[in-house]
N, C-alpha and C positions, 0 to 999 in steps of 0.2 A: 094913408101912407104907412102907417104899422104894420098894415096887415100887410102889407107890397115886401117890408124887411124881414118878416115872419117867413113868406113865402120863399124869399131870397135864401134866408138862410138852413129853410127844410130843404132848399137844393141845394144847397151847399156841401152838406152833412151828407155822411154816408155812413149804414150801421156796421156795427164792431161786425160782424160777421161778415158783410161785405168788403167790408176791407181787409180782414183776412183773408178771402176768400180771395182775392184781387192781388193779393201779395204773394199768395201760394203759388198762382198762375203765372204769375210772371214768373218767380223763380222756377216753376218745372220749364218755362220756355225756354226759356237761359239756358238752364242745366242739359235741356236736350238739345239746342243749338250747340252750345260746347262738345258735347259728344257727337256727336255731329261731324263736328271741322275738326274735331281730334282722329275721326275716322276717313274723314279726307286726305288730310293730313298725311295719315299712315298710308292711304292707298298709291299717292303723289310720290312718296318716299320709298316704294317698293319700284314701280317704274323707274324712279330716278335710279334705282338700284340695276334694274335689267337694262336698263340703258347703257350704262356704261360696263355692265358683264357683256353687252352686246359688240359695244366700242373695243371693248381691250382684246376680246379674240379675233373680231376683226384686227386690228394692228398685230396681235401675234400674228396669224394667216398671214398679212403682206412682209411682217419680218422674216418668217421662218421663209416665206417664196426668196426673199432676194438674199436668203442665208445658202440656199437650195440651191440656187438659180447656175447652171454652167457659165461657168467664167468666158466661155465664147457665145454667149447670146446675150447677158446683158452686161454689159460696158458701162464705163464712167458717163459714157455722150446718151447711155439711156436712163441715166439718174432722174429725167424729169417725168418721166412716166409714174415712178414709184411717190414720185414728190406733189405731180398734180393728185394721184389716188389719194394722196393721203392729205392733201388741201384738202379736196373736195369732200373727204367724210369728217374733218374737224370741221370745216363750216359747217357740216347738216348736221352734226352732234352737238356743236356750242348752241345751234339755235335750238335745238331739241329741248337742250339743259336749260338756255336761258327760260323757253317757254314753262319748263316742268319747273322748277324754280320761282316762276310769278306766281305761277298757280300755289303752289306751297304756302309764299309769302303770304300771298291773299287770304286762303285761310290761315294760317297763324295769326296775321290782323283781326278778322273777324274773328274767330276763338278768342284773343286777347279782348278785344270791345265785349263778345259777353258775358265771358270771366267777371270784368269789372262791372258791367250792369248788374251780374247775379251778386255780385259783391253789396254792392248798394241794394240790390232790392232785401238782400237779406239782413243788413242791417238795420234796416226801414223796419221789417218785419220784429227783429227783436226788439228795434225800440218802441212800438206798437204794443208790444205784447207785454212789457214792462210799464206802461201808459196805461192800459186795462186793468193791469192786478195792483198797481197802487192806486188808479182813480177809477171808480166805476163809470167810467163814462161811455153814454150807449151812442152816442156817434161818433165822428171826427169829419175833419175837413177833407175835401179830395184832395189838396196839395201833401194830405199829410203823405199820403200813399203812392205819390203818379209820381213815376223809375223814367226820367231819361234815358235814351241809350249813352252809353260812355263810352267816350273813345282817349289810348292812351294817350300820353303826352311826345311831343317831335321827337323827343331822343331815343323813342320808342323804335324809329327806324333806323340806329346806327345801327340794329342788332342785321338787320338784312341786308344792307351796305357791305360789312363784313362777309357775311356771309358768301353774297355775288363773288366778292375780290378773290376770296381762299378757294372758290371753285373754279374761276377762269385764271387764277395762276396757276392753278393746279394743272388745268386743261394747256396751257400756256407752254409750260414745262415738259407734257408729255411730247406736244408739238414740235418742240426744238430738239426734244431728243430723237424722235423718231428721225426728223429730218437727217440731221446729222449722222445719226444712227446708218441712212439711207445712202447718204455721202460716203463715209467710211467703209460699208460694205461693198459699193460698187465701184470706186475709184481708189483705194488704195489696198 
């Protein structure tokens, strides 16, 4: 029976350099995972960008036509032409946006979760290393070392909630004016 707990606990134990060496690893994973989704990130936000440099000269192009347009060809009775064209490109732009947008979110979530992993793993590590230089101790436990991943806390996601609303009011806003805009030009 001693030797059964002897054995137990040489599996237990992991040496000081192994578990270094364990804590290092995780931290570079982390740190390059975060860089990572931080370049994600950027690529998502650069689309979100041409996207709507795409959208608003489009919308100038159908303003500047019905600013253009001879007063005997399009009429107040052909305002719904200018108004379905311009339905039909806010619905394929909101869903555009909404899709570019998850994407986003999703990584920021994920950056955020390994942000906070590499958080912990690095304090693991210093407390580790402060563990060695006051006690010589040539092993330690695997619990000392083994990094859950961590994920933020619920209110983590007000920040994307906001987010959504200030870009579909936004989208929201330009809609009502265009329309109107559309109104006014060709009926009064």
């Amino acid at each position: 029976m001693a030797g059964y707990e002897t054995q137990q606990q040489q599996q237990q134990t992991v040496s000081k350099e192994t578990a270094l060496q364990a804590l290092n690893t995780i931290i570079q994973l982390h740190f390059e995972k975060t860089l990572e989704k931080k370049r994600a990130i950027d690529l998502q936000k650069k689309q979100l960008h041409k996207l709507f440099q795409t959208f608003f000269i489009f919308l100038g192009l159908v303003f500047l036509a019905q600013a253009q347009a001879h007063p005997t060809r399009l009429q107040c009775r052909h305002c719904w032409i200018p108004i379905t064209l311009l339905s039909m490109a806010h619905l394929i732009f909101y869903v555009s946006v909404a899709q570019t947008l998850r994407c986003i979110n999703g990584f920021k979530y994920q950056r955020r979760c390994h942000k906070l992993t590499l958080a912990l793993a690095t304090e693991k590590l210093r407390e580790l290393k402060m563990r060695f230089s006051a006690n010589d101790y040539d092993a330690v436990a695997d619990e000392d070392f083994e990094i859950h991943y961590q994920e933020p806390p619920e209110s983590y996601f007000g920040k994307f909630k906001r987010n959504w609303a200030l870009h579909f009011g936004f989208l929201i806003l330009i809609y009502a004016f265009m329309i109107s805009s559309s109104v006014v030009l060709l009926c009064f």
